[in-house]
DOKE-967495 format. One line per field, with one value per atom (N, C-alpha, C): residue number from 1; x, y, z. Coordinates in steps of 0.05 Angstrom, whole numbers, always signed. Layout:
REM residues N
pos <- NUM | ...
xx <- X | ...
yy <- Y | ...
zz <- Z | ...
END
This chain:
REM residues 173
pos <- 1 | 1 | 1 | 2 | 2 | 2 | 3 | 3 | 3 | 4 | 4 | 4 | 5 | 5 | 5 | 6 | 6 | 6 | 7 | 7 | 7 | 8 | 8 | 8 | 9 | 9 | 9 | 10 | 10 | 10 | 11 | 11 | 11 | 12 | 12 | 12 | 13 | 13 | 13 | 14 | 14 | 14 | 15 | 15 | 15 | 16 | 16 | 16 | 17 | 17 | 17 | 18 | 18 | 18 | 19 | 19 | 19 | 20 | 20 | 20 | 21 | 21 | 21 | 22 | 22 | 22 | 23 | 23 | 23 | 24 | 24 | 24 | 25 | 25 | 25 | 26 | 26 | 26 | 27 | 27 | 27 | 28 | 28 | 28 | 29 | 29 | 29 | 30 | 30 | 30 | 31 | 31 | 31 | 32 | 32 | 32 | 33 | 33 | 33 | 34 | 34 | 34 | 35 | 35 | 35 | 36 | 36 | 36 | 37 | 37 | 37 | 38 | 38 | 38 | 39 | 39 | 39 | 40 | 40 | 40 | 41 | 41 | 41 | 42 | 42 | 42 | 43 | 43 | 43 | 44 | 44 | 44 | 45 | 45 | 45 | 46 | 46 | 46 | 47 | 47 | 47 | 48 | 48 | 48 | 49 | 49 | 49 | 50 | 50 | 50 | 51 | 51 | 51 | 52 | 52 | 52 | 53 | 53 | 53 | 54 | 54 | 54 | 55 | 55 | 55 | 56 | 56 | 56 | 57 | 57 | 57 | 58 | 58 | 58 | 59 | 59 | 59 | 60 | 60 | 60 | 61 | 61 | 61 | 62 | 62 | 62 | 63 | 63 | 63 | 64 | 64 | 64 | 65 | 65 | 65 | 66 | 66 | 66 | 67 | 67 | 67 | 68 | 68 | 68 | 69 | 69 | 69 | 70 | 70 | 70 | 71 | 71 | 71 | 72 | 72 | 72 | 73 | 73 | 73 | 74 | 74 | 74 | 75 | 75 | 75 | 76 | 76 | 76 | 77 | 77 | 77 | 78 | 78 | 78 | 79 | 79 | 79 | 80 | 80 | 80 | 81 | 81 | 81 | 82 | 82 | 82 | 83 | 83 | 83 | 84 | 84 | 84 | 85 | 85 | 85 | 86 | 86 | 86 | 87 | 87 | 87 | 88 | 88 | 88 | 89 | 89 | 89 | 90 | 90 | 90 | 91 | 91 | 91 | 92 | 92 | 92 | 93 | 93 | 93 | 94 | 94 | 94 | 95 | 95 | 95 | 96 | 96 | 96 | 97 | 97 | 97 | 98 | 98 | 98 | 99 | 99 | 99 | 100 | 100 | 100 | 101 | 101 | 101 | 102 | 102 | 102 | 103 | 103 | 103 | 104 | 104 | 104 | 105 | 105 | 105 | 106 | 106 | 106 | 107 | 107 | 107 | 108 | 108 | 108 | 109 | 109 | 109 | 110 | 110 | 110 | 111 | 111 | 111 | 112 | 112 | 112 | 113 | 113 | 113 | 114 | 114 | 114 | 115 | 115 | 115 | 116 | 116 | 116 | 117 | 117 | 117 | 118 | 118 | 118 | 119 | 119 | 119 | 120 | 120 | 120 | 121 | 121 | 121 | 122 | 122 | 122 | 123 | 123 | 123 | 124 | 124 | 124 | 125 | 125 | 125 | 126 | 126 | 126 | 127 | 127 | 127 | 128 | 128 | 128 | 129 | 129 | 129 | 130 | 130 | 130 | 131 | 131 | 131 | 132 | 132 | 132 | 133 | 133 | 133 | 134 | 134 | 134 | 135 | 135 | 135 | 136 | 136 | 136 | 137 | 137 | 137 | 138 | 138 | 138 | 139 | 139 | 139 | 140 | 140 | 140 | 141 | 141 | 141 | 142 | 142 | 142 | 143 | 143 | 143 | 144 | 144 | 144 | 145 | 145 | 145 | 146 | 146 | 146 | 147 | 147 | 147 | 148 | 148 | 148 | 149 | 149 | 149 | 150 | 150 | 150 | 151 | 151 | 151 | 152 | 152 | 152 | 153 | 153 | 153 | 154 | 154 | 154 | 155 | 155 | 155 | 156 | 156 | 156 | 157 | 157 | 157 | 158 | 158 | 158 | 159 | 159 | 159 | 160 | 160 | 160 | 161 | 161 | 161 | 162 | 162 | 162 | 163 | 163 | 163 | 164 | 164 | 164 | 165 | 165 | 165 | 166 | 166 | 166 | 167 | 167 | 167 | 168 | 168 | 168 | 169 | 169 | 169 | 170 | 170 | 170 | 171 | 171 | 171 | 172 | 172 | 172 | 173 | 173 | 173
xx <- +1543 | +1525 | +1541 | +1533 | +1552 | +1530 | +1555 | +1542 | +1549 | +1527 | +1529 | +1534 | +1528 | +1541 | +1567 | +1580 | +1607 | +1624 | +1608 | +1619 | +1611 | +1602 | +1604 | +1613 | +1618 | +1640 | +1618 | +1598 | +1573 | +1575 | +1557 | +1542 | +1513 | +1507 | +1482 | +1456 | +1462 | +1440 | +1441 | +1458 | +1468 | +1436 | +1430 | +1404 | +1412 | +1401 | +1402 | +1414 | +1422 | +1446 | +1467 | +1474 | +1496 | +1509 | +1487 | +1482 | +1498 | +1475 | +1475 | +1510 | +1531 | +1552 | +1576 | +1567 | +1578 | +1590 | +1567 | +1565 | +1576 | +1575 | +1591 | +1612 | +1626 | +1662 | +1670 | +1656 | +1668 | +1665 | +1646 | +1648 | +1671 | +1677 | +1695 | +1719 | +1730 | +1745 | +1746 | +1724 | +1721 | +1706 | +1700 | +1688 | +1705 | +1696 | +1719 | +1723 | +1715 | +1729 | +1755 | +1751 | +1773 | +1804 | +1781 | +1796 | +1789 | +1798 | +1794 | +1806 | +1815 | +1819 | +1795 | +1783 | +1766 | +1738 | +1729 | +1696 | +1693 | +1698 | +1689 | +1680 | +1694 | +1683 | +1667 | +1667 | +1653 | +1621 | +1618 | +1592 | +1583 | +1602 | +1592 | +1582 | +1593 | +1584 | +1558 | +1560 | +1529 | +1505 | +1519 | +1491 | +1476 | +1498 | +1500 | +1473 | +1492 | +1466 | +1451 | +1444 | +1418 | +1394 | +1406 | +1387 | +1376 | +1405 | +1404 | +1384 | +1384 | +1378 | +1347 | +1334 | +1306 | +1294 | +1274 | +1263 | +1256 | +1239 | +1227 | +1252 | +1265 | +1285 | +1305 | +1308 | +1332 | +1313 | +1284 | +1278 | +1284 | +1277 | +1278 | +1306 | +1326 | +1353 | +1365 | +1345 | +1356 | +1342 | +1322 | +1314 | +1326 | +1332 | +1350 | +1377 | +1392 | +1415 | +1412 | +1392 | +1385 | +1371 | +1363 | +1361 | +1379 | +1396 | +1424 | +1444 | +1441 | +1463 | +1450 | +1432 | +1406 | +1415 | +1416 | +1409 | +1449 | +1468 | +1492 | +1498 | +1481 | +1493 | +1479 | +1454 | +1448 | +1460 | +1468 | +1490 | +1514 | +1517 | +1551 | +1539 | +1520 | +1519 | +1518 | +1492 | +1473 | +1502 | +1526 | +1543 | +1558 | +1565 | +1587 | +1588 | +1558 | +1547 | +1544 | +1571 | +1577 | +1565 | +1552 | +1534 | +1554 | +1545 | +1560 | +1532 | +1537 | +1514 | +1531 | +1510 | +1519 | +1511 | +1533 | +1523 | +1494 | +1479 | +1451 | +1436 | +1441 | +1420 | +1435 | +1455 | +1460 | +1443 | +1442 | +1423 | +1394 | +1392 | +1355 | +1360 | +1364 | +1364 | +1362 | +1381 | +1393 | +1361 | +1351 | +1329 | +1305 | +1305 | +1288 | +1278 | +1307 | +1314 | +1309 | +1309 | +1297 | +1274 | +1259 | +1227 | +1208 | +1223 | +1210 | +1217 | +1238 | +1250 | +1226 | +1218 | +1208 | +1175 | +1173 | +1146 | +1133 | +1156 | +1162 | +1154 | +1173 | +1172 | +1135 | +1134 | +1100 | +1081 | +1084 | +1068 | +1065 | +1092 | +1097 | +1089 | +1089 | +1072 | +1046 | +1033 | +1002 | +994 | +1001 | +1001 | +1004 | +1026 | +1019 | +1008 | +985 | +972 | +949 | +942 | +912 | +897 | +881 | +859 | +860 | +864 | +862 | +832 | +820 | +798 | +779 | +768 | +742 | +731 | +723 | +730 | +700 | +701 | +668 | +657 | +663 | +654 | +635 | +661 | +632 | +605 | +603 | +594 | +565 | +575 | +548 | +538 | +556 | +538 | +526 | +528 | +516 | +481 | +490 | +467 | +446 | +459 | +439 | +430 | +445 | +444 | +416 | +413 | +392 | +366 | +364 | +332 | +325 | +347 | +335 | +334 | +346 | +336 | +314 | +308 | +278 | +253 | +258 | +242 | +240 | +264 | +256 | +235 | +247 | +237 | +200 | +197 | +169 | +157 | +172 | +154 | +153 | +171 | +169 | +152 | +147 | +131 | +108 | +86 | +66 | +67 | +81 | +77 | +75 | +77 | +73 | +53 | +46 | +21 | +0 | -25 | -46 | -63 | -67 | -81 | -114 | -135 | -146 | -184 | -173 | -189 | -199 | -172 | -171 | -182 | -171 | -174 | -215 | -220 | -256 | -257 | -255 | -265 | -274 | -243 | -239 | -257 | -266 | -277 | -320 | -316 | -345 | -346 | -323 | -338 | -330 | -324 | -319 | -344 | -362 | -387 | -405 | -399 | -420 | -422 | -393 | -391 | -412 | -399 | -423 | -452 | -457 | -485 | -496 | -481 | -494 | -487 | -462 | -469 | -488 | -496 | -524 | -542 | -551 | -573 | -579 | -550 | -554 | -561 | -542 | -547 | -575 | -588 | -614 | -630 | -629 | -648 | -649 | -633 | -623 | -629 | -638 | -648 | -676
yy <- +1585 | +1602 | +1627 | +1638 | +1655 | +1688 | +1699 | +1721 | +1744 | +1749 | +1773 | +1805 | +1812 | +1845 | +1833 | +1811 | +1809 | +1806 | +1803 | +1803 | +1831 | +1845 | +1876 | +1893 | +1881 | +1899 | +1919 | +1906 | +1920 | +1910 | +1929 | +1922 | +1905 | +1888 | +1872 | +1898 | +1919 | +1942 | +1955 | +1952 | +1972 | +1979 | +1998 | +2006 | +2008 | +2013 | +2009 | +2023 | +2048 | +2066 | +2052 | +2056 | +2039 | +2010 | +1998 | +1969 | +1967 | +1998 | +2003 | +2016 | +2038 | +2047 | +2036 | +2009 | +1983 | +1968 | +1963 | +1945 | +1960 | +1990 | +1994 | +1987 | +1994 | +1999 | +1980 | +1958 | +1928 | +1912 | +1927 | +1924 | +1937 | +1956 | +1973 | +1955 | +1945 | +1925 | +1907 | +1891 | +1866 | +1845 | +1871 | +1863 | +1854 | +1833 | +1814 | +1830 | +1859 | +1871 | +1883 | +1892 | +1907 | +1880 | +1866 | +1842 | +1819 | +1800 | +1768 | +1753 | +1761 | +1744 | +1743 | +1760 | +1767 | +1754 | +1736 | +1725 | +1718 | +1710 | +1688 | +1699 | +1723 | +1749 | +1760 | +1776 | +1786 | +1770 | +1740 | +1734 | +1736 | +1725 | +1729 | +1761 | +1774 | +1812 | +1812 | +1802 | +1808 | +1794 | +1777 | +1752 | +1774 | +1782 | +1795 | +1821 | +1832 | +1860 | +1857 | +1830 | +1821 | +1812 | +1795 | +1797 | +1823 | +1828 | +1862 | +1875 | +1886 | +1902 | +1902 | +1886 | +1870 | +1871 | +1888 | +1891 | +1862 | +1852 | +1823 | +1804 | +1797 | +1780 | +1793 | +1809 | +1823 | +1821 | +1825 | +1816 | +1788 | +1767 | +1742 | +1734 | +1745 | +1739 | +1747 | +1771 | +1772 | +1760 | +1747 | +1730 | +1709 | +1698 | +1671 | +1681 | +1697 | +1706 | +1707 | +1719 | +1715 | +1687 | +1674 | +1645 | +1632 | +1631 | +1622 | +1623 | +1651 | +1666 | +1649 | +1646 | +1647 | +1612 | +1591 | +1571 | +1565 | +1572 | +1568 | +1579 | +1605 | +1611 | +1597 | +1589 | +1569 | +1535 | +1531 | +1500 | +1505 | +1524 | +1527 | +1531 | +1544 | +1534 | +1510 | +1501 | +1475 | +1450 | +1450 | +1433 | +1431 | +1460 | +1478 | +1457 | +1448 | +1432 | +1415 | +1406 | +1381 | +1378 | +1348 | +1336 | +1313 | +1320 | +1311 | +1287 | +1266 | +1252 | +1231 | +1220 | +1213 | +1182 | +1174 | +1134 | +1126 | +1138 | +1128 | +1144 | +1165 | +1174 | +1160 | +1152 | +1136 | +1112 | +1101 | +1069 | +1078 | +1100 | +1107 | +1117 | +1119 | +1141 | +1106 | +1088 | +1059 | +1041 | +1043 | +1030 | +1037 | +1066 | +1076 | +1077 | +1070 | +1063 | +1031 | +1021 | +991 | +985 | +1003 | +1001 | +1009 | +1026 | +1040 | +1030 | +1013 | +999 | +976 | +965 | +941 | +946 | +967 | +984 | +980 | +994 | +1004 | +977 | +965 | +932 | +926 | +918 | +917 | +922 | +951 | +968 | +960 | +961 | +953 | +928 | +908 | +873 | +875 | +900 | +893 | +917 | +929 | +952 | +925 | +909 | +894 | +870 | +861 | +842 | +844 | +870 | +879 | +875 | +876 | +855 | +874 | +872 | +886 | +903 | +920 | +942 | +913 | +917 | +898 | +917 | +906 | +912 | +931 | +946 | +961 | +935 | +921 | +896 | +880 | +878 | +855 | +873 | +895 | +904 | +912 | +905 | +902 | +875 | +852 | +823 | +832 | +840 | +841 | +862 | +879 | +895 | +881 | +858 | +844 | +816 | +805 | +789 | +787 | +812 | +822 | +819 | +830 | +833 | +803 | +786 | +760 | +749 | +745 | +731 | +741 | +760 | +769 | +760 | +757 | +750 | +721 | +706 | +676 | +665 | +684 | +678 | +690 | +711 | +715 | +688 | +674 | +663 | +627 | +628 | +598 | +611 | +638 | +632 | +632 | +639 | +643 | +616 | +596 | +564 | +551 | +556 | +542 | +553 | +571 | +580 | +563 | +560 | +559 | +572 | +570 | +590 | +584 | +590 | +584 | +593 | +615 | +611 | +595 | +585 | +565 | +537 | +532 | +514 | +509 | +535 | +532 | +523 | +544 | +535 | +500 | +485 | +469 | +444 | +450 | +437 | +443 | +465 | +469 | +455 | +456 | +437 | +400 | +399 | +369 | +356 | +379 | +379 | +378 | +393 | +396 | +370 | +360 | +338 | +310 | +314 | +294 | +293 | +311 | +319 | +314 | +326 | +311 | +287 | +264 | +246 | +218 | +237 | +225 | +229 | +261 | +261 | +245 | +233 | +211 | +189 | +183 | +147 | +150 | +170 | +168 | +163 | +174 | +172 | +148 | +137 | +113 | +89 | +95 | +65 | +85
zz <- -2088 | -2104 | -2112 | -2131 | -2142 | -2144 | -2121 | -2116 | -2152 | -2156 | -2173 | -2162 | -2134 | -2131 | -2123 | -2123 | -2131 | -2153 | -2166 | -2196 | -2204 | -2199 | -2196 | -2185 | -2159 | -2149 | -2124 | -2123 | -2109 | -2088 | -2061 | -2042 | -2048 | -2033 | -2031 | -2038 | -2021 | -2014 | -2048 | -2073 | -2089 | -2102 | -2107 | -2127 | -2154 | -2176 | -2205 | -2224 | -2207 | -2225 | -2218 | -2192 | -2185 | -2196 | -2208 | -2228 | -2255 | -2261 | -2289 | -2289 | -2269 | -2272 | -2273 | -2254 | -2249 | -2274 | -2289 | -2308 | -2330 | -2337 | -2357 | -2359 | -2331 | -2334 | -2333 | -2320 | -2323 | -2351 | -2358 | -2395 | -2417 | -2407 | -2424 | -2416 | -2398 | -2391 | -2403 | -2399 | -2410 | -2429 | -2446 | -2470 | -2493 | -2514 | -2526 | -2549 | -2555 | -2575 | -2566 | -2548 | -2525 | -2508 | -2507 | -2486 | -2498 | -2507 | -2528 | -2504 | -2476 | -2466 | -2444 | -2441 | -2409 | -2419 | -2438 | -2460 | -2426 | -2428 | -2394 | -2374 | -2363 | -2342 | -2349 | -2385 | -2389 | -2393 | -2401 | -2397 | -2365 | -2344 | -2318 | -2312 | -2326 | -2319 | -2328 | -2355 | -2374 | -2356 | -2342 | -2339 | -2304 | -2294 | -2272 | -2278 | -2296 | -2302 | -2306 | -2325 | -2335 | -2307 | -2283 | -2273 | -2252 | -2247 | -2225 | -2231 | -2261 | -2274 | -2280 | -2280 | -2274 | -2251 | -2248 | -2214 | -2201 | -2218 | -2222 | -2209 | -2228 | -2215 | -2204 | -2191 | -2174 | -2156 | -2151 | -2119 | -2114 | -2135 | -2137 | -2123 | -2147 | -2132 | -2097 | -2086 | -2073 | -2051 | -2045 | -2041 | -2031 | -2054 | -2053 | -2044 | -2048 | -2027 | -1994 | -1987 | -1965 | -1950 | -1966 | -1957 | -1957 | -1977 | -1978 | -1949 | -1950 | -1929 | -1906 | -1895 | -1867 | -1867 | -1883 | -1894 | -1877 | -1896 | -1888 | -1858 | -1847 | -1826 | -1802 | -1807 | -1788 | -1789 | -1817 | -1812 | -1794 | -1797 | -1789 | -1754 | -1748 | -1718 | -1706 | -1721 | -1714 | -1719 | -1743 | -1744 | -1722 | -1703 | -1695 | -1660 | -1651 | -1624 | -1620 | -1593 | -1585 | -1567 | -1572 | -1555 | -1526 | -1513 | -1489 | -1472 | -1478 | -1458 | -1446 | -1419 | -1397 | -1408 | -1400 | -1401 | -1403 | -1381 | -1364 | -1394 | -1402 | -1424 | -1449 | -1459 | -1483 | -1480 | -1458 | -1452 | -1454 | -1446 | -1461 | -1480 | -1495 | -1524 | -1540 | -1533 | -1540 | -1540 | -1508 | -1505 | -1520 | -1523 | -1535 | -1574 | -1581 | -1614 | -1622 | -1604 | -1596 | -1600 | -1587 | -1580 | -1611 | -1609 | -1644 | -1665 | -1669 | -1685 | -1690 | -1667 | -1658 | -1665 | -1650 | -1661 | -1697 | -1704 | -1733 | -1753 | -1740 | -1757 | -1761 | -1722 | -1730 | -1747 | -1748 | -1755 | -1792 | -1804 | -1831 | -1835 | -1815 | -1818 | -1818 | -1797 | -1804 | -1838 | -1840 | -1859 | -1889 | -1884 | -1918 | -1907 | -1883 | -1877 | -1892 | -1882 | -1887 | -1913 | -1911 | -1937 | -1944 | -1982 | -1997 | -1998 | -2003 | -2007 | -2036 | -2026 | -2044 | -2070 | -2086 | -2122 | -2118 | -2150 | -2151 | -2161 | -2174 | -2192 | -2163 | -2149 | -2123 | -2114 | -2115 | -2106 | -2126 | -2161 | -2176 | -2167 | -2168 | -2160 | -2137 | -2124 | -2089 | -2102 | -2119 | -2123 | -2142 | -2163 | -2179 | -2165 | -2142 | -2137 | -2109 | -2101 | -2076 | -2086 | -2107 | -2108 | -2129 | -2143 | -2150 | -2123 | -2098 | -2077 | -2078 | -2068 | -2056 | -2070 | -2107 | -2116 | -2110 | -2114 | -2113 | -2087 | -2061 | -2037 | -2038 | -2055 | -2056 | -2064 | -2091 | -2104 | -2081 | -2077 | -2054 | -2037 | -2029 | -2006 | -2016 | -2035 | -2060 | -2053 | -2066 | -2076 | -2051 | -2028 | -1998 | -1994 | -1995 | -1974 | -1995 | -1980 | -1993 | -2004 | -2035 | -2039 | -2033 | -2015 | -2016 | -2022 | -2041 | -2068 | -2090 | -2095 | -2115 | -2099 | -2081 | -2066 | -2071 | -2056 | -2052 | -2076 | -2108 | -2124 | -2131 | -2131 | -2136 | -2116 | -2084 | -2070 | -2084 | -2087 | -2105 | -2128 | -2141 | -2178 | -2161 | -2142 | -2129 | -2119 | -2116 | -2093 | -2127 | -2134 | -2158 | -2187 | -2182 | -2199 | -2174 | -2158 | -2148 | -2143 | -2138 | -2144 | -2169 | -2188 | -2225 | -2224 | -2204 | -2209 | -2197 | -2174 | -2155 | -2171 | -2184 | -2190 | -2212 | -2230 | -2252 | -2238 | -2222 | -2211 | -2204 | -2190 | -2183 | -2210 | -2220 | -2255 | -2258 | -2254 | -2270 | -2240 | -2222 | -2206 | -2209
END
């Protein structure tokens, strides 16, 4: 990463005069009316002031310098430590990369076993399909039972047809 208070010639701490005093003289240097050979430094100076010079992104940048810095100086420890283990802990660390391995596998066989999640679609047949049962089952049970209303009626005009036809046969002997 490319430090900019080094391309200025600054401290990390520098404040914005210091930026702004910076950036002149390294311009009067190396600006391509003055210098046709320095175009290259001089955009790295310009690009430099430009963000310094910006409260906004000069906190931003420095920010990210300090993560940077924090980021590298904790690799260089964490790379820096040698691990020293004893036979008896390589065979668990061994036994143990085994187990989870083995685990792992499992776990991924039942995970693409598992029944897919059931559609919104089944779930309209299930909702049109409930209450035509219920009706069909009303009406079979209606047509079994007896109705026996109809029934009487029907045993009264039975009673009454024979009666008009006694009281004929009678007329008639």
């Amino acid at each position: 990463m490319q430090n900019y208070y080094e391309i200025l010639g600054l401290s990390n701490q520098a404040n914005l005069s210091e930026i702004k005093i910076a950036f002149r003289k390294l311009a009067k240097l190396y600006h391509p009316d003055k210098n046709p050979n320095g175009i290259e430094h001089f955009a790295k100076v310009l690009k430099a002031y430009e963000v310094l010079s910006d409260p906004n992104l000069k906190a931003s940048y420095d920010y990210k310098i300090t993560y940077h810095h924090y980021q590298s100086h904790t690799y260089t420890k964490t790379t820096a430590k040698k691990h020293n283990f004893t036979e008896q802990e390589l065979k668990r660390r061994k036994y143990y990369d085994e187990h989870i391995k083995k685990y792992a596998k499992k776990y991924a066989e039942q995970t693409s076993q598992q029944p897919v999640k059931s559609n919104y679609n089944e779930y309209k047949y299930i909702l049109f399909a409930t209450p035509v049962a219920v009706l069909l089952f009303l009406l079979l049970v209606t047509m079994a039972t007896p109705n026996n209303r109809l029934e009487g009626t029907m045993k009264n005009k039975e009673i009454n047809l024979t009666d008009s036809t006694k009281t004929q046969h009678d007329k008639k002997n």
